[in-house]
C-alpha positions as CSV (number, residue, x, y, z in Angstrom):
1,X,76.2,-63.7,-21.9
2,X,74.5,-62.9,-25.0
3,X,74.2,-65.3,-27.7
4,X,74.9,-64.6,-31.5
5,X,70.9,-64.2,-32.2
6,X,70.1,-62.2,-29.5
7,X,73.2,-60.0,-30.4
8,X,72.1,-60.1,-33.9
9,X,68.5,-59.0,-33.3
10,X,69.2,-55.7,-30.9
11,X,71.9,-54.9,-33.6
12,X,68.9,-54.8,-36.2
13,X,66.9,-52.8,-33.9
14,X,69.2,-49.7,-33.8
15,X,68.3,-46.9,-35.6
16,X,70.2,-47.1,-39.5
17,X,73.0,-44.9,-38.6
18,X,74.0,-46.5,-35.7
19,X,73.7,-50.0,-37.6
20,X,75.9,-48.7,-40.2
21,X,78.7,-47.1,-37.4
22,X,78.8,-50.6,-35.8
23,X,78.9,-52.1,-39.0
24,X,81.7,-50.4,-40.0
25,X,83.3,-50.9,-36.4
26,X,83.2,-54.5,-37.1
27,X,84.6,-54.6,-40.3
28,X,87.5,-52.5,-38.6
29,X,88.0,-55.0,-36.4
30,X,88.7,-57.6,-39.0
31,X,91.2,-56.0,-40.2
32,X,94.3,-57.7,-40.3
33,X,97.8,-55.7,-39.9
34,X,99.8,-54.6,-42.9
35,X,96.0,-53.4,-44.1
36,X,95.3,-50.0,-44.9
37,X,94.1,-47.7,-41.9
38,X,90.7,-46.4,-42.2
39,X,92.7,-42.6,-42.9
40,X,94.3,-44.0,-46.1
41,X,91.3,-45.5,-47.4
42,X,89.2,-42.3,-46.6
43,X,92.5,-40.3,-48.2
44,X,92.2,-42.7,-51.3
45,X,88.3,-42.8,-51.6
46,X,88.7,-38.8,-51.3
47,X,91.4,-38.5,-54.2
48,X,89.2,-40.5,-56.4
49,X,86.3,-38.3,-55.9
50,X,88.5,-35.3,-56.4
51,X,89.4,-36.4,-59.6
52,X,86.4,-37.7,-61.1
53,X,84.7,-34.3,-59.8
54,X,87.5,-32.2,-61.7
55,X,86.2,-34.7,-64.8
56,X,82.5,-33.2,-64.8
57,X,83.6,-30.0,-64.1
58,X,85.9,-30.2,-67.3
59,X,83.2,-31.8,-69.7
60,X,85.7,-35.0,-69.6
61,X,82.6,-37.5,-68.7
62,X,79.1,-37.6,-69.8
63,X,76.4,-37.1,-67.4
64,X,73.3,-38.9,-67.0
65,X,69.5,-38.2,-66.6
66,X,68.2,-40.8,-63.6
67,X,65.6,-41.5,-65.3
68,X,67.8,-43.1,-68.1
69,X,69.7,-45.0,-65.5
70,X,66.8,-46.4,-63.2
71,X,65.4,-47.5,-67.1
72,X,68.9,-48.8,-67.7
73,X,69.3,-51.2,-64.7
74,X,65.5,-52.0,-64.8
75,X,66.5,-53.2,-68.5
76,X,69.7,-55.2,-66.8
77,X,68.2,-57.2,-64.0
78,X,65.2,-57.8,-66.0
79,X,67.4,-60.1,-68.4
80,X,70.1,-61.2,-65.7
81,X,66.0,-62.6,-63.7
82,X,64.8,-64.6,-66.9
């Protein structure tokens, strides 16, 4: 049998995709009953988008230039580091 290490190491050799579907496997597997299924959260995550989508599309929410946001959290975790 394998042990947690070894387990842990072939995990980290899979390609990223694959890492990320087992990851997600695993967290599925944590979950405890009563939790939501992984439909409603995709149905919830999906709504969300929807709606903030609709709030671009209707001028509702400003939109950013990346550049000012990478400068922006540059500027952040440069203070939160000193």
């Amino acid at each position: 049998m394998r042990n947690k290490e070894n387990l842990l190491a072939e995990a980290l050799d899979l390609p990223e995709h694959e890492r990320a579907h087992l990851a997600h496997e695993l967290l599925l597997s944590l979950d405890e009953e009563g939790t939501e299924s992984a439909e409603q959260v995709l149905s919830a995550w999906t709504g969300e988008l929807t709606r903030r989508l609709q709030d671009v599309r209707e001028g509702k929410v400003p939109l950013v230039e990346l550049d000012e946001v990478e400068l922006h959290v540059a500027q952040r975790l440069a203070a939160v580091r000193r």
